[in-house]
Structure formats: structure tokens, C-alpha cells
C-alpha positions in Angstrom: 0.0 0.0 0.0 1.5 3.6 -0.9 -0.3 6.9 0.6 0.5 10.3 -0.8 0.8 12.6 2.2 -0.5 16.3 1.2 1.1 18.6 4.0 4.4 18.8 5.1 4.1 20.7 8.3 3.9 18.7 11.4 1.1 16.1 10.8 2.3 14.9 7.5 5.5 13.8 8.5 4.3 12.4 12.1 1.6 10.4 9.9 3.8 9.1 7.5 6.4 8.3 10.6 3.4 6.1 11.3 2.4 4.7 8.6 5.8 3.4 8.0 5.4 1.5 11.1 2.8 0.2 10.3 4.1 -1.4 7.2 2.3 1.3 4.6 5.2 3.3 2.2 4.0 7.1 1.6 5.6 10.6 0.7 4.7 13.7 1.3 3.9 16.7 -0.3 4.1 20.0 0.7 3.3 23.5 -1.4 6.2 25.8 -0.1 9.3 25.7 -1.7 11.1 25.8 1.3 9.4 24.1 3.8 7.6 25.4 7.2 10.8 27.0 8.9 10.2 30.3 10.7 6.6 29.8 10.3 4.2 30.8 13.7 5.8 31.9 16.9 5.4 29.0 19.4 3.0 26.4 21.1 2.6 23.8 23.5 3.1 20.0 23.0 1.1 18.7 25.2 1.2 15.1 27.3 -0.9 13.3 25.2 1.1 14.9 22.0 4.2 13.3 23.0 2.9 10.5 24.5 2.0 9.9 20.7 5.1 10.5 19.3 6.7 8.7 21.6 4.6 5.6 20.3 6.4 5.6 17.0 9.9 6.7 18.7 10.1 10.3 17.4 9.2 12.6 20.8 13.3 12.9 21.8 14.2 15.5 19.2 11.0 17.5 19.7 11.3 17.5 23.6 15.1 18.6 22.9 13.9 21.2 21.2 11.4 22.8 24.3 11.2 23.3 27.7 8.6 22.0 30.1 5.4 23.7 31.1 3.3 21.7 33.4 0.9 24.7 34.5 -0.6 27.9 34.5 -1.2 30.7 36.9 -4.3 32.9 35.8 -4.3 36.5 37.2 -6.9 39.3 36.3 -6.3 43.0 35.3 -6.0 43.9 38.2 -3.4 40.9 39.5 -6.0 39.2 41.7 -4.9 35.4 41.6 -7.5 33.3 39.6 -6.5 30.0 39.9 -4.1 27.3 38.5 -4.8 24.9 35.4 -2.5 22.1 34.4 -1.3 21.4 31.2 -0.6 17.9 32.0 -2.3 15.0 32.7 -2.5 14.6 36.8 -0.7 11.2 36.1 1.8 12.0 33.3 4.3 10.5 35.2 7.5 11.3 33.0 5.4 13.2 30.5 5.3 16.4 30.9 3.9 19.2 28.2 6.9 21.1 26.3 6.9 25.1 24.7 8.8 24.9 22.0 8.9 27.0 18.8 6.7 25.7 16.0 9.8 25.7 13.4 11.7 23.9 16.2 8.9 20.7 16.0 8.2 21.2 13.0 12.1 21.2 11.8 12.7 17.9 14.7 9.4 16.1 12.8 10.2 16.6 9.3 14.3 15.7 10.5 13.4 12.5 12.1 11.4 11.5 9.0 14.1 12.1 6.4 16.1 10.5 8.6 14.3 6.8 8.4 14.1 7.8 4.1 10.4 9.3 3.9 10.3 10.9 1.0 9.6 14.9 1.6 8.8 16.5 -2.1 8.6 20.4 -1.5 7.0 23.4 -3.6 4.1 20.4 -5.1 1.2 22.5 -4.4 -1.8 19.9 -4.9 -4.8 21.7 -7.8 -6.6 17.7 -8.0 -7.2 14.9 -7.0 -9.4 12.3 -8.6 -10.3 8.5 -7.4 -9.4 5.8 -10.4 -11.4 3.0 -8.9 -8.1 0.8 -8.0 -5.9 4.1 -6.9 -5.9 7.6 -6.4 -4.1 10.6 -8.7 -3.0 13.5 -7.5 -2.6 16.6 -9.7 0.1 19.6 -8.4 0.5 22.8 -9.6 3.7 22.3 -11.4 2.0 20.0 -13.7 3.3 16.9 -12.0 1.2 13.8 -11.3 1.7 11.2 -8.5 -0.6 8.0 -7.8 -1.0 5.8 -4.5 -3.5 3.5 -3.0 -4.6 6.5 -0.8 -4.4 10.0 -0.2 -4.0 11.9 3.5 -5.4 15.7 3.8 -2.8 16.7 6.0 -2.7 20.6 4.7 -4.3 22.7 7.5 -6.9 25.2 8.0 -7.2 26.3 4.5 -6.8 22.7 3.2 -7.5 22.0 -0.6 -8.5 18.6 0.3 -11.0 19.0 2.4 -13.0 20.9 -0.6 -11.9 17.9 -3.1 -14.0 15.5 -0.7 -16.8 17.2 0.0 -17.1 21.0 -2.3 -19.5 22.0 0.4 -17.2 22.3 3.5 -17.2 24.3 5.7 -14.5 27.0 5.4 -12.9 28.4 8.9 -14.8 30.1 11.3 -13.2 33.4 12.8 -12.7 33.3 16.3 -13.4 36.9 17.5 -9.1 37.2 18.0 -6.1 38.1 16.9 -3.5 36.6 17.5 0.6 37.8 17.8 3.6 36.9 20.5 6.9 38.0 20.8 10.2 37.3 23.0 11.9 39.4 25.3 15.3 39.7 27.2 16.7 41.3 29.8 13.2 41.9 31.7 13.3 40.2 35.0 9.8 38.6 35.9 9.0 37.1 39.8 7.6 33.8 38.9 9.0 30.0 37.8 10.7 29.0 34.9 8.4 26.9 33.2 5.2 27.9 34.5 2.7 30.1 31.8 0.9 33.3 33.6 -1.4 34.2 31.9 -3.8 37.8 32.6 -7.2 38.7 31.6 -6.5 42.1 31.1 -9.3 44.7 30.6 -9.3 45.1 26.6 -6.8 42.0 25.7 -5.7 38.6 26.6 -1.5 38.3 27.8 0.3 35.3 28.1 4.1 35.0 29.0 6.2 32.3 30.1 10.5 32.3 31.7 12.7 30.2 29.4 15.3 28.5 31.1 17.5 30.7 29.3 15.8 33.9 30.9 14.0 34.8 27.9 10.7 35.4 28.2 8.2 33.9 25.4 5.0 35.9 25.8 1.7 36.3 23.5 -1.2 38.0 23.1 -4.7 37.8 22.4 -6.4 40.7 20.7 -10.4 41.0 20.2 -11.6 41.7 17.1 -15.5 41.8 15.8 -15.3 41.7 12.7 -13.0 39.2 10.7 -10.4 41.2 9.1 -9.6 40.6 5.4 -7.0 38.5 3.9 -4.1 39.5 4.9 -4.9 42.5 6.3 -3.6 42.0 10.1 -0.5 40.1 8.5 0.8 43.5 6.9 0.8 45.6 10.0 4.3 45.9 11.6 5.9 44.9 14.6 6.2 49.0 15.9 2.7 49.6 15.0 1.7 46.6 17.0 4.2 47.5 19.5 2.3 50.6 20.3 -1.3 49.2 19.8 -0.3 46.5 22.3 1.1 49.1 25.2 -2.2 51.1 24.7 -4.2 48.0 25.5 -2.7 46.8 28.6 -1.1 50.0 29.8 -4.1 50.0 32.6 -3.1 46.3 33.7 -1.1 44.7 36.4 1.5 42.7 35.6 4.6 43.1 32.8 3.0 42.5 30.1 3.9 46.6 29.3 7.7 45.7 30.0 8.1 42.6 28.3 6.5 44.0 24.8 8.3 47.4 25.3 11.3 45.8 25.3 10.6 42.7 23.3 13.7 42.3 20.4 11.0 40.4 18.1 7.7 40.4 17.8 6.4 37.9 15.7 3.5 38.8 12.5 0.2 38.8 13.5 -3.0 37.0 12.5 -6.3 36.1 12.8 -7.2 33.1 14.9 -9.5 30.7 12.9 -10.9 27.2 14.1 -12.9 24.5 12.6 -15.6 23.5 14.5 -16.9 20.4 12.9 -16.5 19.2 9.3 -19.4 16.9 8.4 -17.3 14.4 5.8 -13.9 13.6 6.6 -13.3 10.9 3.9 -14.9 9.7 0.8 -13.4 7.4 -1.2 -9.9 6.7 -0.9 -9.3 10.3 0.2 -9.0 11.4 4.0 -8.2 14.6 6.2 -6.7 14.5 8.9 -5.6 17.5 11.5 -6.4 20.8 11.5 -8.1 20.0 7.8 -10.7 18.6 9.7 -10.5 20.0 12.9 -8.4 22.8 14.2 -9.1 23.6 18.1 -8.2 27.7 18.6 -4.9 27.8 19.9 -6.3 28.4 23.5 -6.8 24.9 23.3 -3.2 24.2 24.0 -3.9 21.0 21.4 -3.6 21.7 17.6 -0.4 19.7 17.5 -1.0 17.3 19.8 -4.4 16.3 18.3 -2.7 16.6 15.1 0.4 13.8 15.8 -2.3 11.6 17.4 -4.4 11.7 14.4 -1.5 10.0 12.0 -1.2 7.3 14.6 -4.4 6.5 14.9 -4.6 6.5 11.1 -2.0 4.2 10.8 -3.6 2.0 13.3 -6.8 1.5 11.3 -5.3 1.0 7.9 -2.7 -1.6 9.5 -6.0 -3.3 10.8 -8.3 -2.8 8.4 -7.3 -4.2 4.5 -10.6 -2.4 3.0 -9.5 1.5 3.2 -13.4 2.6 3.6 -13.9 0.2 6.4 -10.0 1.7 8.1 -11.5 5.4 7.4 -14.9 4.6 8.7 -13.2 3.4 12.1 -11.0 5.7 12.5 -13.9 8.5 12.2 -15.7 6.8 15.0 -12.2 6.7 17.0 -11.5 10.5 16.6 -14.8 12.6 16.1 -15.8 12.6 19.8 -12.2 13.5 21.3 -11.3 16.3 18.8 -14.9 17.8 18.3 -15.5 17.8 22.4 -11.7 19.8 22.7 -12.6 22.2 19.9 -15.4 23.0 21.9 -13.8 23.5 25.0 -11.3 26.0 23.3 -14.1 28.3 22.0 -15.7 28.7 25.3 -12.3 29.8 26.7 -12.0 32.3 23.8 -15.2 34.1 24.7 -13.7 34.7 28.3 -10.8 36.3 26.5 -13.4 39.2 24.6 -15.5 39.4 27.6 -17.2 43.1 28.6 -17.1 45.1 31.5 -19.8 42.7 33.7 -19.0 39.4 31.9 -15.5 40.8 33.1 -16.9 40.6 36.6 -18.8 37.2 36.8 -15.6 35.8 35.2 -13.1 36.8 37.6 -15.6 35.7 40.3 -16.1 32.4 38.9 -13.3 31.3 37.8 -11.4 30.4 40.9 -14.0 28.0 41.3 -14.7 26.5 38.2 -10.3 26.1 37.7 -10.7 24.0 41.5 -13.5 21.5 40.1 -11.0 20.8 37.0 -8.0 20.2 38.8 -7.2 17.2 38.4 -10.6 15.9 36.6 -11.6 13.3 34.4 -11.8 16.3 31.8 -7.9 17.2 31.9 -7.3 13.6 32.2 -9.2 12.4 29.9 -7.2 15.5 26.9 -3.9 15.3 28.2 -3.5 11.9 29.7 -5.0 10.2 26.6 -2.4 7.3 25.4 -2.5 5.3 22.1 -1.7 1.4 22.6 0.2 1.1 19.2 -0.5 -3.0 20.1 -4.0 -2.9 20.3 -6.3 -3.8 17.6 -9.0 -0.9 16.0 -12.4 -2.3 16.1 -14.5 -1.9 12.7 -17.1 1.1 13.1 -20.4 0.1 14.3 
């Protein structure tokens, strides 16, 4: 069996990492020339992400890569203590969520690959696709062709195969934020290395977290109405959104004002988008897989993660399964539930971040309460504790 891979940012080479293991040749295919270095500022790999990795021996590079970041503190505007959240399962034992850049796992993924000969074909932007009955073809914009048994949707938020499956898709829906972070030296801050704080300031959402080389990583959330066009809040600078960002939280505690003053790079902004739920994942011999067919905001904490864990869990079902409907079929009925419950978690999150003046208010006296009850619960458990038993056979779909 050969799959063509379409996506060569951090779920295409984790699935085909996978596939491999499970005795299934595939290459991938991704659009840019040169590959997904310096693309997005950085995220969290959480537990359950690594955990996944780890499954088909590829987590030491990217854990190299990052630092650990087992929690959060949660302060308000005014730096009233909110409460603590983990971001790791309450039995993670030796697994621990990382920070890392996104080049950094994306460049220790698409590394390890090479590195056990997957095939990584770059600049093949996908135009086609079309089922043959025994096969599938793939058409790319450079007027090359490839064929395989199968082809993985592995190409994100604005995926092209998503629309070759089902021309009805939904497209993205616009989470109400912007999105932009930044890094900063030099700025002493009084808490622990490791540890996110993040504040719910009065007109924007601020996140930072102490390197263990003393820098500090920080981000911001920015609300935002209406959805700004194409490109539009990529072309803004880093001074003009320098200033815009010291106007919004020069009235809050904390240092967020310091750390963004001072920052020696802030990163390009943009819009934060999620998809919600994406009624047809597969038809044919064609399948998405990731953030093609469900990307969790990055409050979440889970894009990757969910992401890595989808390629294994592919590979699972089409090592068990000979029939690739049946294998697609199961692995729907394995994944919908867990993503589409998480995606929904992160958009109620997000509407705490663009609260008003008396939502503002219930929040910050509710929240202490509501972050005790999910310490520790079957909720965080059951998203960052979740493990894969590569061993284990995949049921058909029922």
C-alpha cells in the first residue's frame, strides 16, 4: 500500500512516521518551496502529543527542542490570583507538556522522517485529485502527477482537500481574536521558569512564560469583531503593533507593558480561525486529517498534539483494516468525539478572552471556582492523559 501525504508541516511527516510502522510506504507533499521554517511563533506539545510521538519513537528530538510547562497561573487585570490549570495530565508520570517554537517541531518532525528515508517532495502544491477505482491521482501545480493506493489531507486550516471530498465544507470560522507573540530579554519577571501566567487584562488577553535561558516567550490575544480581510492584520508591523499593544494593557497589572516594550521580536500577527466540525472527513480513498478537519483555537493548547495523534491512529486503522473505507470509517468513530469535544472546550475559553465590563466581573468571580473543580478531573485527564496502545487492535465502526 502507498499513501501520498499532502502537507508537510507537522502532521504529515508524524503520519507518515506512522504509517511506515505500520508497514504502509507514503511521501509527502508540501506546497512551499522551502518548507515550514520560521513559520508561527510558538506552542505547547502537550502530554498526550508526546505520548504519541513517543509511540512511534520520534518525541526525543522535539522535547530537545522545548522546555517543560506543566501549568498555569491565571491572574486578572488587576493581578488578583484566579486560579491554577495544568497542562498535563495529573498522572503524566514522566510526561510532561513542552513550549517549543513551532519551526523547532516542526524542523525535529520533518528531521526524524528524512532520517528513516520518507520521501519529503517540496514546492508540489496539490490543484486535484481524482479517485481511479483501483488508486488515487494526484494533480500539483507544477504539472506533475503522483498515484498511490490513498491520499492523507494533512494541509491545515485552508486545506485543498477538504473541498476535493466534500465541495460543500465548511471554510474556517473566525474566532473573534487576533493573535501575535513575541520574545523578550533582559526583563526580570518574579515567577518560575516553566510555568505560563497568563492575565485577563481589561481590553486583551496576555500570556508569558521564563525560558530557562531567561528569555521570556509571551503572547497575546487581541479581540476583534469583525473578521479582518485576507491579509490584512499580517501587513501591520511589529512598531505599529508594539504601540497598539502598550495602549491596551497599559491600565493592567502585571509586565506585560515591559516585556512587549522591550521585546527584540515580535512575531507577524493574524487572525485566529478554528474548525468546528467538518461533516465528511473521507470519501473514497481520500482522508483529512488535523487541522483540515478539525483545528481547536490555539487556546486549546492542542492543535499539535491532536494533530500527531491523528497520524497514529490512522495508521492503526489502515494496518488493521485491509478495506480502506472500512479503516477510514473506524478511524472517524475513534477521533470525532475526542477532537470535536476539545474544539469546543477552546471556543468557550475564547469568549472569556473578549469578555465586557460585567462578563469581566462574573468571570473573575467564577473562575477560581470552576479552575478547582478541573484540577485534576476526568476532563484534563481524559485530553492530556490520553495514550495510544500502538498494540491494540481498532475495532470496525459500528
Amino acid at each position: 500500500m502507498k499513501a501520498l501525504i499532502i502537507g508537510g508541516g507537522i502532521a504529515g511527516p508524524a503520519a507518515a512516521m506512522a504509517l511506515q510502522q505500520a508497514g504502509i510506504d507514503a511521501t509527502v507533499y508540501e506546497a512551499r518551496p522551502g518548507g515550514a521554517d520560521g513559520v508561527g511563533v510558538f506552542l505547547t506539545l502537550g502530554s498526550n502529543g508526546i505520548d504519541a510521538l513517543r509511540t512511534i519513537g520520534a518525541d526525543a528530538s522535539a522535547t530537545a527542542a522545548g522546555f517543560p510547562t506543566p501549568g498555569i497561573n491565571m491572574f486578572s487585570a488587576t493581578g488578583k490570583p484566579l486560579g491554577q490549570a495544568r497542562t498535563s495530565s495529573p498522572d503524566d508520570g514522566d510526561l510532561v507538556s513542552h513550549t517549543l517554537r513551532r519551526a523547532d517541531l516542526y524542523r525535529a518532525v520533518r528531521d526524524e522522517a528524512l532520517g528513516r528515508g520518507i520521501r519529503i517532495e517540496q514546492g508540489k502544491r496539490l490543484t486535484g485529485a481524482q479517485d481511479t477505482g483501483d488508486g488515487v491521482r494526484a494533480v500539483f501545480a507544477d504539472g506533475g502527477e503522483a498515484y498511490g493506493d490513498l491520499l492523507i489531507g494533512c494541509d491545515g486550516l485552508r486545506s485543498t482537500v477538504r473541498t476535493l471530498i466534500d465541495p460543500a465544507a465548511p471554510a474556517p470560522s473566525y474566532a473573534g481574536l487576533i493573535g501575535l507573540g513575541g520574545y523578550t530579554r533582559g526583563v526580570p519577571v518574579d515567577v518560575e521558569r516553566g510555568s505560563y501566567t497568563m492575565v485577563f487584562g481589561k481590553h486583551a488577553f496576555f500570556g508569558y512564560a521564563l525560558a530557562p535561558s531567561g528569555e521570556v516567550w509571551w503572547f497575546a490575544n487581541v479581540p476583534r469583531r469583525d473578521e479582518p480581510a485576507r491579509g490584512e492584520v499580517e501587513a501591520a508591523g511589529a512598531e505599529e503593533w508594539r504601540s497598539r499593544l502598550l495602549r491596551l494593557f497599559g491600565d493592567d497589572a502585571g509586565p506585560a507593558v515591559d516585556l512587549i516594550g522591550t521585546s527584540h521580536q515580535i512575531m507577524p500577527a493574524g487572525p485566529i480561525h478554528a474548525m468546528a466540525h467538518v461533516p465528511t472527513w473521507h470519501s473514497g480513498r481520500m482522508i483529512i486529517i488535523g487541522d483540515a478537519a478539525h483545528a481547536p483555537s490555539p487556546t486549546s493548547g492542542q492543535g499539535a498534539s491532536l494533530s500527531i495523534e491523528d497520524g497514529v491512529e490512522l495508521a492503526r486503522c489502515l494496518r488493521d483494516h485491509s478495506a480502506i473505507g472500512t479503516a477510514f470509517a473506524a478511524y472517524e468513530a475513534l477521533r470525532r468525539p475526542r477532537v470535536e469535544r476539545i474544539v469546543k472546550q477552546a471556543a468557550r475559553l475564547n469568549s472569556n478572552k473578549a469578555a465586557g465590563p460585567l462578563a469581566r466581573a462574573f468571570r473573575d468571580l467564577l473562575l477560581p471556582t470552576i479552575l478547582k473543580k478541573t484540577a485534576g478531573s476526568k476532563q484534563m485527564g481524559e485530553t492530556y492523559g490520553h495514550h495510544i496502545d500502538w498494540n491494540a487492535p481498532v475495532p470496525a465502526a459500528g
